[in-house]
N, C-alpha and C positions, 0 to 999 in steps of 0.2 A: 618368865615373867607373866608371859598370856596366861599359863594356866594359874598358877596364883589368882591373878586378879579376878580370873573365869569362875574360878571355885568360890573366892572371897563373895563375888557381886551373888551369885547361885546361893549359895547355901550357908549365908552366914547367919541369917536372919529369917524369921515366915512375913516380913515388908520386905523384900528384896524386888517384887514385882514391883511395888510400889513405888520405889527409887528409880527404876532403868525408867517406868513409863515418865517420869517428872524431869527428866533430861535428856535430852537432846544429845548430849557428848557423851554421855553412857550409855545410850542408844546405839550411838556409831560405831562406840567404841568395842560393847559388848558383840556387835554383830560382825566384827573384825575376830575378833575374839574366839567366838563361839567356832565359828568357819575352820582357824587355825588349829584349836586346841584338838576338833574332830581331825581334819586330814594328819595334821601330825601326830596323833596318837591316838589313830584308828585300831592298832594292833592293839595296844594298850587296851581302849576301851571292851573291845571285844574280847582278852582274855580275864580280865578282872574284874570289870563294872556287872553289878545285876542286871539282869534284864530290865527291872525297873528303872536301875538307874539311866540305863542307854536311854530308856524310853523319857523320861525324864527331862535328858540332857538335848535332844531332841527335840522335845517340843520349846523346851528353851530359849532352843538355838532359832528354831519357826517361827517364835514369836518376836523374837529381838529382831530378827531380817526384818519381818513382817512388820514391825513397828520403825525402823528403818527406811522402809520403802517411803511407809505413808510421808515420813519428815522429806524428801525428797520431790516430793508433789511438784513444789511451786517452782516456777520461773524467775520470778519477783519476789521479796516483798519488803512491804513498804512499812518499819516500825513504828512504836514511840510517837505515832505524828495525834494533833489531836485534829478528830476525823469529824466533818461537818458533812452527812451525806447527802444532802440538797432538799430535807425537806424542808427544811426551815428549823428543826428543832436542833438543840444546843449542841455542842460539841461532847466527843466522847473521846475520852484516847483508848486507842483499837491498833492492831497491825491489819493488814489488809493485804493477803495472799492471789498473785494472778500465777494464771495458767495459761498457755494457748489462745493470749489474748480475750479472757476472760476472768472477772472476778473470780475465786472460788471458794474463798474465807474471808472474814474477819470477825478480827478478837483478838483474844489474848492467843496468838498462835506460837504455844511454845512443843509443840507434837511437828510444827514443818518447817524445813529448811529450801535454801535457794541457791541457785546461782548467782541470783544477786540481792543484792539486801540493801536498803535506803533507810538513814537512820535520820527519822524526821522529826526528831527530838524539837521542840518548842518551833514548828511549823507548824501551817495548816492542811491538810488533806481533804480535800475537796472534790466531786466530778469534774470533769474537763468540761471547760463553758462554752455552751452553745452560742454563737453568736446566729442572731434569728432574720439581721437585715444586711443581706453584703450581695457585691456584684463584681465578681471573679473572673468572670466572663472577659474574655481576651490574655489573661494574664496568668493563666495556668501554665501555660508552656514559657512565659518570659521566666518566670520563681516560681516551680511547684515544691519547693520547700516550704512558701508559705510566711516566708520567717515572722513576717506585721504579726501574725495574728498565734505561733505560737509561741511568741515572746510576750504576747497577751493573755494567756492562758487560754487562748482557745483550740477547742478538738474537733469542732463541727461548725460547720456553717450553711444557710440557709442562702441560696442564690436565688437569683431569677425573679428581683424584687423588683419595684413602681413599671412592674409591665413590661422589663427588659429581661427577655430568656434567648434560649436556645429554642428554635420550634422542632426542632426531632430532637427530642430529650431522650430517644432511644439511642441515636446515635451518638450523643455529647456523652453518655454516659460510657459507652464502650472506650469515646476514645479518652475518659478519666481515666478509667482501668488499666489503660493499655501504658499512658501518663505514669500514674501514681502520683497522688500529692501526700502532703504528710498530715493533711486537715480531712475530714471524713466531709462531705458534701452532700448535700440533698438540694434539689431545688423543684422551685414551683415555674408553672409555665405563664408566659407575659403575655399580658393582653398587645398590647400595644404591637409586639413583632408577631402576633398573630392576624393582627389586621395588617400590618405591613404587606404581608404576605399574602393576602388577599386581596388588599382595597390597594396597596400602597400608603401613600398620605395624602391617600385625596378629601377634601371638605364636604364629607357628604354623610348620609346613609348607607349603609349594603342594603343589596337587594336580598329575596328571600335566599336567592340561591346562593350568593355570599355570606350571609350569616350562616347558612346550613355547612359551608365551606370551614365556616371558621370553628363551628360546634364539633364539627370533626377532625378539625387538628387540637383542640381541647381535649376531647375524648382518649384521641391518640394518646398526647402525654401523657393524662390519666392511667392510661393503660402500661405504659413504660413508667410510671412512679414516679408522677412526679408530685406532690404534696397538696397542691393545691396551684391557683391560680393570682395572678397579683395583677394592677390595674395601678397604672403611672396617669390619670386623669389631669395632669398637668402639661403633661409632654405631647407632642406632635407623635402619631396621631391621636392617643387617646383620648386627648380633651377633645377630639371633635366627634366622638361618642355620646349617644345620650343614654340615659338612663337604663333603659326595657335593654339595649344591648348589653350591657353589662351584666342584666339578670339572668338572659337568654344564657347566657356563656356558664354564671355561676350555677346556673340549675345542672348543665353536667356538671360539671366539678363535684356538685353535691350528689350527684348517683354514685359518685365512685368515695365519698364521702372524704371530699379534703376540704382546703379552707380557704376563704378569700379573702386576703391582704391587700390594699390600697394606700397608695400614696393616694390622698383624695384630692378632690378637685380644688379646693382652697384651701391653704394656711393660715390666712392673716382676714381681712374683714368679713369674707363673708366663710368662716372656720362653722360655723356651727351646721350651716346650709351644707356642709361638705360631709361634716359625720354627721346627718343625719342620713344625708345618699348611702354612704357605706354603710348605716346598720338596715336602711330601706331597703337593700339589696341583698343583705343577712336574712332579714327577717323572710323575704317573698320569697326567695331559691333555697331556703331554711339551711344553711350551715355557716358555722362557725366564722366568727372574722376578727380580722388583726389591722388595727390601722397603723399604717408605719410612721416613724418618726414623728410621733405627736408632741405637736409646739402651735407657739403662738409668732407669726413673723410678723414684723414690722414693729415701730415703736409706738403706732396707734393702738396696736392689740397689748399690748404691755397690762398685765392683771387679768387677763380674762382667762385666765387656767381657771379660776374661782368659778366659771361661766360651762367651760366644756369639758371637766372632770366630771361634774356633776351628771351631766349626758351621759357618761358611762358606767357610774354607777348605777344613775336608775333605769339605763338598759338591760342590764345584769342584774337588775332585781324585778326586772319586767319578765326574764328569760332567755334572752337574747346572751350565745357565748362571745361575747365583745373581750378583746386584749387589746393593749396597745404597747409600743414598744421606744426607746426614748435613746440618744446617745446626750451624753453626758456635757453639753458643750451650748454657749453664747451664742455661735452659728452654724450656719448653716451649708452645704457646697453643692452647686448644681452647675447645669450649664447656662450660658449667659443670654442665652435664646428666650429663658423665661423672663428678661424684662421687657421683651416685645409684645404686641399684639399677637395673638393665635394665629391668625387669618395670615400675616405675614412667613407665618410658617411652614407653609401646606406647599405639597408637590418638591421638585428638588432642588440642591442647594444654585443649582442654574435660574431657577426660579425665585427663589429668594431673592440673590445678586438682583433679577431685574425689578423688581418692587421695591429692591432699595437704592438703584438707581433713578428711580421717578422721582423729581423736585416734591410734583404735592404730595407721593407716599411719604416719602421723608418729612416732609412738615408734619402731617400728620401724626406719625411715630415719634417723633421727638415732643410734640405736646403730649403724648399719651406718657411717655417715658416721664417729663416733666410732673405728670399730674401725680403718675403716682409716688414719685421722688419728694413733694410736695406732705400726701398725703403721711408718709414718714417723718414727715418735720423736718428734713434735712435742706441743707443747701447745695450738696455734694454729692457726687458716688462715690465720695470715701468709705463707704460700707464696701465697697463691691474690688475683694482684691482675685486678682488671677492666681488659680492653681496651676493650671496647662494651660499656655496657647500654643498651639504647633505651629503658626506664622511665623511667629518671632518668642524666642523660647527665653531671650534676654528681658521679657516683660515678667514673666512670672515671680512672684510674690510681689509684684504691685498694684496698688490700685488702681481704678479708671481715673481717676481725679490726678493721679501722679503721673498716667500715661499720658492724658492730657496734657500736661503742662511738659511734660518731655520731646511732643508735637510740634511744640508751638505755638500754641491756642491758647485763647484769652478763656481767663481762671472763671469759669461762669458753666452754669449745669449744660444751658444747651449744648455749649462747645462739645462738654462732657459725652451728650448723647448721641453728637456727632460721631465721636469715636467711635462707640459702642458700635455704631452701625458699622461702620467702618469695620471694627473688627468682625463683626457679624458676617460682612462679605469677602473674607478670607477662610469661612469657615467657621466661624465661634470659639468659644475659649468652653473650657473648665473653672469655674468660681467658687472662692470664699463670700459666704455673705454675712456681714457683722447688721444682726437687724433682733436679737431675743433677751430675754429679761431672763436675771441669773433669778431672781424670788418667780418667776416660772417657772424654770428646769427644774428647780427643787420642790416646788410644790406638786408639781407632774411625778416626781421621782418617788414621793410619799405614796403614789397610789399602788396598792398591794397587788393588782392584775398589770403591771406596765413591765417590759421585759428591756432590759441593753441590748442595744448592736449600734454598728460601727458603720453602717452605712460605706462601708468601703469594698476596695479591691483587692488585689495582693498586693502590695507595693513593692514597688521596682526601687531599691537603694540608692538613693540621689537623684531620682525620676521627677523632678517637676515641684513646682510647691503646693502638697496637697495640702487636706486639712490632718490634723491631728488624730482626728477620732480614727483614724485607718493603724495607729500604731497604739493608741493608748486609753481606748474604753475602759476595759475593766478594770485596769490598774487606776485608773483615774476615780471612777465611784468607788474604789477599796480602798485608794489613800486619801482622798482628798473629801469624799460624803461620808463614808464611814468613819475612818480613823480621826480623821482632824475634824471636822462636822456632826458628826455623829446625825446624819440626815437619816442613816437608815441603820440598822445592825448589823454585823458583819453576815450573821445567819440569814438574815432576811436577804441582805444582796447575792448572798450563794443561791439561795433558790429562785430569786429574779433570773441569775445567769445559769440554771441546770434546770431543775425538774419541771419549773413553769414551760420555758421553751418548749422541753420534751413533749411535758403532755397536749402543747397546744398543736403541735405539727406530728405528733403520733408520733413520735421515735421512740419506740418500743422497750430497747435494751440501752438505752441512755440517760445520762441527768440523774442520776441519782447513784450512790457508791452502794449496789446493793449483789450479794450471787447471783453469779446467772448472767450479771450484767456485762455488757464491754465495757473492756479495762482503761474507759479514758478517764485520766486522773491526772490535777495538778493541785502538784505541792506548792506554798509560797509561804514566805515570812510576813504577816500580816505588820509589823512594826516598819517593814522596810518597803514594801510596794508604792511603787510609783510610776505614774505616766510623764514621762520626760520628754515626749515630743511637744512642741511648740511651734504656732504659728508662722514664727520668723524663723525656726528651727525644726521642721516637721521629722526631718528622716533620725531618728532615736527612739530605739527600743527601748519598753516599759522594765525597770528593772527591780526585783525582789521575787521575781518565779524562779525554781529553784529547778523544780522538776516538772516537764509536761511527759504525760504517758497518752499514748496514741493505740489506744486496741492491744494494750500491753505493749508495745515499743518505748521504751524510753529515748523520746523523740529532742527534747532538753534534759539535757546532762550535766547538773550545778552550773545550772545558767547561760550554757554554752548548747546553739543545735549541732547535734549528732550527725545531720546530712538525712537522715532515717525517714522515708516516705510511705507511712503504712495507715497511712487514711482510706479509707473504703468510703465506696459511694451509697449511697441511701437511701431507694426505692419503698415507696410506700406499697404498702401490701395491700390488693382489691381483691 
């Protein structure tokens, strides 16, 4: 029967070439074929065939293997899907062949075959989304599967955000490696535990020789890769930084040419005073900056996106490389420390205790808490619910106004602030804060340089009542801004979440579906994605990601994780 068919496909026609190359299973088949028809009737050939024909039959046979081989290539691939490769431009349907953990086609790929095949027929194929603001840190070793975030579709994430890092980033990095997560990592290094490490949290100045202390553990990271530098200007110690210290730090940063990111020192009244410190300290140390989680807090600031959009526009048509980056959501989650005075904060939690043991400190702090409780229009901390208290773990997902009244205490704000202290000197909480305007988020969200992230950690499965945006960012602007809102296009939010990140933090070979590139790639049914965690219901994975690819590991497998930890860490090249 081999030789029949060997002879028929050979020599029936002068298109014969023509056919084996245009399939795949006549490829296979003939190179089966050709192998057989030679060892089995070798004698054969050698007593009857012409020379030419041997020679013939021969190169036949070299070309069919030869063409065989190449269909063999891939590891992956991914068909039928239609492929959005994150620059913003329209979708195309392509296959998308990986190898060794790297793109190495797409197209019409009917010349290569795989071990495995993903038939992404009326899905989307997209890069794996960078998420550009998260804080991981502590929770790599509780879940370094990661699941929050790659049942979100994300393959990379950006640590070491509002000035909270690791200060040997050469060390954190070894012991990812050593780890394995199944999210690729990069992070930038933290102002704020760089002065810890220096100053502590003392209320002062550094001397020369402590900023020079601190320049050099900047430098350091810099040197072990880490991307850039962030600034938490709200948190102990970094609001008690001023300015020039900020710049001092970001001018290394910029010798080794990364970026600085800020949570800046105001969100809500005095917002504008705040970006303009961040781009003041873009412009003087000259490199790039990213201000994190841009919103308007409180309900006095309510419409003033109209006010500090605009600020970034016309920084970026001044020169200045300004991004800003946004999660998708009404609030906000910090710790509860920031309804205090600053000054209350400084030195250790021994220290606190005694400042809020003092009659007049406590008067005092409780009119400040009142004023600005006031200043919100409110009559309540029913804005302010618990994500984590570690004192008592039975408060969490409640508010201070409900805590209160579960006390004992008469239903009135001060009582309220009483608490707060109180919990203050147990240690503080972990907070939801319900204080932003949904015609903000969206107007923010309209701006073509603003990137998504999750502001989150790994989440621990049933761990505490976080916020939402830790399990369901990107499904959230793909189902609910896009699909049902149509706030943005589905094209335009793929490249918010790939190629903008990439290029703003130098990830080289990512955020975009191109050769050459690593193979992070998620599939998803754009009709069907959805962020399903909720406030009252946080721990729910986002669901309509069908496929996440992790450096070519198929890391989610129709919507189920694989266990599969093939995330690489992400050192900026100097």
């Amino acid at each position: 029967m081999y030789t029949k068919l060997l002879q028929a496909i050979f020599f029936s026609n002068k298109h014969a070439n023509h056919h084996i190359i245009e399939s795949n299973a006549v490829l296979h088949f003939a190179g089966i074929c050709c192998f057989d028809y030679v060892l089995n009737n070798s004698l054969l050939i050698f007593m009857f065939y012409t020379t030419a024909m041997r020679k013939i039959l021969l190169f036949l046979c070299i070309q069919s293997l030869y063409l065989y081989t190449l269909a063999q290539q891939a590891d992956l691939i991914i068909k039928n899907g239609k492929v959005l490769d994150g620059t913003g431009n329209s979708w195309i349907y392509a296959d998308i062949a990986v190898k060794d953990g790297k793109i190495i086609a797409i197209g019409k790929l009917k010349s290569y075959a795989a071990s495995r095949t993903i038939d992404a027929a009326g899905l989307i194929v997209s890069p794996g989304f960078i998420d550009v603001h998260t804080h991981i840190e502590g929770d790599e070793k509780k879940n370094p599967t990661a699941d929050n975030f790659i049942y979100d579709g994300v393959t990379t994430v950006i640590t070491g955000n509002c000035g909270i890092s690791n200060v040997d980033l050469g060390l954190y990095f070894r012991q990812l490696d050593s780890l394995g997560l199944s999210i690729n990592t990069a992070s930038l290094i933290g102002h704020n535990d760089i002065r810890k490490a220096v100053m502590g949290t003392a209320l002062r100045d550094p001397t020369e020789a402590e900023m020079q202390q601190m320049e050099g553990l900047v430098a350091k990271a810099m040197q072990d890769g880490a991307v850039g530098m962030s600034t938490g200007l709200i948190y102990i110690p970094g609001t008690y930084s001023k300015t020039e210290e900020v710049v001092r730090l970001a001018k290394v940063v910029a010798a080794y040419h990364g970026i600085y990111t800020s949570h800046m020192r105001d969100e809500g009244d005095s917002v504008t005073a705040a970006i303009e410190e961040a781009m003041h300290i873009g412009r003087v140390a000259k490199l790039p900056v990213e201000i994190s989680h841009f919103k308007l807090s409180g309900q006095q600031n309510w419409g003033r996106s109209t006010e500090t959009v605009p600020m970034i526009i016309k920084a970026r048509e001044e020169g200045l490389d300004v991004t800003i980056d946004q999660y998708p959501y009404t609030a906000s989650s910090t710790s509860l420390s920031t309804l205090l005075p600053d000054k209350i904060l400084a030195d250790s939690q021994d220290s606190i205790v005694a400042r809020l043991s003092d009659p007049e400190t406590v008067k005092k702090t409780v009119d400040y808490m009142l004023a600005k409780l006031a200043k919100r229009k409110l009559q309540h901390f029913n804005y302010t619910v618990v994500a984590y208290y570690k004192a008592d773990t039975s408060l969490n997902g409640k508010s201070i106004e409900e805590i209160n009244t579960l006390k004992g205490r008469k239903h009135e704000a001060g009582e309220e602030a009483l608490t707060i202290i109180d919990m203050m000197k147990q240690g503080g909480a972990s907070m939801i804060f319900h204080g932003m305007s949904e015609t903000d988020v969206t107007n923010i969200m309209k701006y073509p340089y603003n990137m998504f992230a999750s502001d989150a950690s790994i989440r621990i499965y049933g761990a505490g009542s976080p916020h939402p945006r830790g399990y369901g960012t990107n499904a959230r602007v793909l189902g609910k801004y896009v699909r049902e809102e149509h706030i943005l296009s589905l094209e335009e939010a793929i490249r918010r979440m790939t190629s903008l990140p990439a290029q703003k933090f130098q990830l080289k070979d990512r955020g975009l579906l191109r050769e050459g590139f690593a193979a992070d790639i998620v599939v998803f049914d754009p009709a069907t994605v959805k962020d399903m965690s909720t406030y009252s219901q946080p721990h729910q994975y986002s669901t309509g990601f069908k496929y996440v690819i992790v450096n070519g590991a198929v890391t989610l497998d129709n919507g189920k994780h694989t266990g599969l930890r093939n995330g690489k860490v992400i050192k900026k090249e100097n």
